[in-house]
C-alpha positions, 0 to 999 in steps of 0.5 A: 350732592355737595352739602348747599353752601348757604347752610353753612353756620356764619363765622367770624374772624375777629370781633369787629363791634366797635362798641365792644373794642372802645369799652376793652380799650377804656376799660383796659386802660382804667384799670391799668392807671387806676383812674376812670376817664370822663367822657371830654378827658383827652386821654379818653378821645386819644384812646377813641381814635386808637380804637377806630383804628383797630376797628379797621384793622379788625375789619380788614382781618375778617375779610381777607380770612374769609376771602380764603373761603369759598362761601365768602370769597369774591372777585379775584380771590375767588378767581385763586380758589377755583384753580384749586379745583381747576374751575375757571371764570367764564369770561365774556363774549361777542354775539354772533350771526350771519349777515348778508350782503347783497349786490345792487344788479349781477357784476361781471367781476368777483365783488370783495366784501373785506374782513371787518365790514360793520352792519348795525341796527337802527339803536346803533348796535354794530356788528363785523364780519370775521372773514373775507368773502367774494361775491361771484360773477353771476351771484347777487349774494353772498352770507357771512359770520359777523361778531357783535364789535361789544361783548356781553349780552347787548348784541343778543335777540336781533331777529332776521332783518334787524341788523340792516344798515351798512356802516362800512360801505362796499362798491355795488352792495345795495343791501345787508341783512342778518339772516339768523337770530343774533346769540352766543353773546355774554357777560363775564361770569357772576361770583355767585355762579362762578362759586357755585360751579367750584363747589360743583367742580369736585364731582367732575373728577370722577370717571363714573359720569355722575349727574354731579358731573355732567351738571358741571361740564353743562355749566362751563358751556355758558354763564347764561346756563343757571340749572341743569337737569340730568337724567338716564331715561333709558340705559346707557342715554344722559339726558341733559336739560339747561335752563338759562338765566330768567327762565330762557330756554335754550336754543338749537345752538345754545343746545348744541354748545352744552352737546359739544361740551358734555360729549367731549371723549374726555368728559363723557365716558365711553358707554354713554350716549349724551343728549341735550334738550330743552327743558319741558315747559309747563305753563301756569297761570295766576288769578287772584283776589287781594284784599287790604285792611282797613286800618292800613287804608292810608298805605293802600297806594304804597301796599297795592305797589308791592303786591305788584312786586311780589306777583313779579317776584313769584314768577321769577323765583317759580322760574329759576329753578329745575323742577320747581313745584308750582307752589300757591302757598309761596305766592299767598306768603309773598303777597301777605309779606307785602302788606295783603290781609288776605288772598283769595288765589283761583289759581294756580293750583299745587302741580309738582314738577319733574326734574326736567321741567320748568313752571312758566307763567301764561296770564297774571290777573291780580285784582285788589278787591278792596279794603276790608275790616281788620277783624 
């Protein structure tokens, strides 16, 4: 596995410490006219605003040097390093689902529902229908795919029923409905995932088919996908498990997006039977007791609200990754961090988690027990 870009050492390109470039400045021209410049000496202020200048020029070197980094790179510069390594940015995308219209009584003639028929939800979220479809004499229905007419993710998670009002309205259609859960909708791929995924690129050139690989190929199905888990329960099968953005778990059509990217002949070598599954969930939950001390009374209110915060906090970095023990010790640090004198936690207990799983949390009971003496 690839060296974790975030233990890389820092750098610099040029010194960009304004502080620093003013006394070379001063300095290097005291010494060159043997003089010393009083702070309201014109030549002094003149020989400041040059050095605000080279401060933005210095400034602007370290950046556009970083920008040829991966580590540092960021909007379109990192669009120009990924085609080094033939990773490009996922772009966004349309939530999909099946709609379907409904006739107000059986027609003796062929009822045309043209491309384009919008249907929307009550808070105005429009959706339109990607094919002409016909509604037979004899038939009261009829279903169709429409796309969400906004990209990203605001046309996800719409039930069955929830897409129901005709925008567009057709003659003898009594009703519309969605049939399925809207999905598949999307923003344009992150920096941080889009860098990620091009440290990952490399391990996509092997034939061997590698966990590195499949790990890579996963991601490219979707910008929601943020861990993959790879695994040969038996000879000869890859088990493939994503875990989406906040902790989400995959659907069946989530799942079987991954499954057509990773089973690609040109992707999956021959002697591997690939598999894709959601991750195995395990559930935990958190009770505890926090305490705040006496000479922090005043702050009670504000440290209160952070331990609130930092309960939320643990519960989103236990679910961001693949594999992630249940750890207290972390949610003990966080609440401490936040002002806490102590914690007295009932649960939950350590528990170490496989590859293929993720810790989601079930109840959260956090109870301030009061203030108590600083000793």
């Amino acid at each position: 596995m690839a060296i974790n870009l975030s233990n890389l050492p820092q750098i610099s390109f040029a010194d960009t410490d304004s502080t620093t470039i003013e006394s070379n400045i001063i300095t290097m021209y005291e010494s060159l006219t043997s003089t010393t410049l009083a702070d309201g000496d014109p030549v002094r202020l003149f020989l400041l605003t040059i050095a605000s200048i080279v401060v933005q020029q210095r400034i602007l070197i370290d950046y556009s040097a970083k920008q040829n980094l991966l580590a540092y790179s960021s909007g379109n510069y990192l669009d120009h390093i990924g085609i080094l390594v033939g990773a490009t940015r996922l772009q966004d995308s349309s939530a999909e689902t099946m709609i379907r219209f409904t006739l107000s009584a059986v027609q003796v003639q062929t009822i045309i529902i043209p491309i384009g028929t919008r249907a929307a939800t009550l808070s105005n979220i429009i959706f339109a229908t990607t094919a002409v479809v016909q509604i037979p004499p004899g038939s009261l229905t009829v279903d169709v795919l429409a796309k969400c007419t906004t990209v990203g993710v605001i046309g996800n998670e719409f039930l069955a029923g929830q897409i129901n009002k005709i925008v567009d309205p057709v003659p003898y259609i009594q009703s519309v409905m969605n049939t399925t859960t809207s999905s598949g909708g999307a923003d344009i791929e992150s920096d941080d995932n889009f860098r990620e995924r091009i440290h990952e690129a490399p391990e996509s050139f092997s034939v061997a088919g590698p966990d590195g690989a499949y790990i890579f190929w996963a991601k490219t199905a979707s910008q929601d996908i943020v861990d993959v888990s790879v695994r040969s329960p038996s000879p000869g099968q890859v088990e493939i498990r994503p875990l989406l953005v906040d902790g989400g778990i995959p659907t069946s059509d989530m799942l079987n997006t991954v499954l057509n990217v990773c089973n690609d002949k040109t992707i999956r070598p021959l002697t591997d039977q690939v598999i894709v599954v959601a991750p195995e969930v395990v559930s935990y939950n958190i009770s505890l007791t926090y305490y705040i001390s006496q000479d922090n009374a005043t702050k009670a209110t504000s440290i209160q609200q952070a331990v609130t915060q930092a309960v939320s906090d643990y519960q989103t970095w236990q679910y961001s990754k693949l594999g992630r023990s249940i750890n207290p010790s972390t949610l003990i640090q966080q609440i401490t961090n936040a002002g806490a004198s102590h914690v007295s936690v009932v649960a939950p207990i350590y528990a170490a988690l496989q590859t293929y799983q993720i810790a989601i949390v079930g109840t959260v009971t956090a109870i301030f027990g009061g203030l108590e003496n600083g000793d």
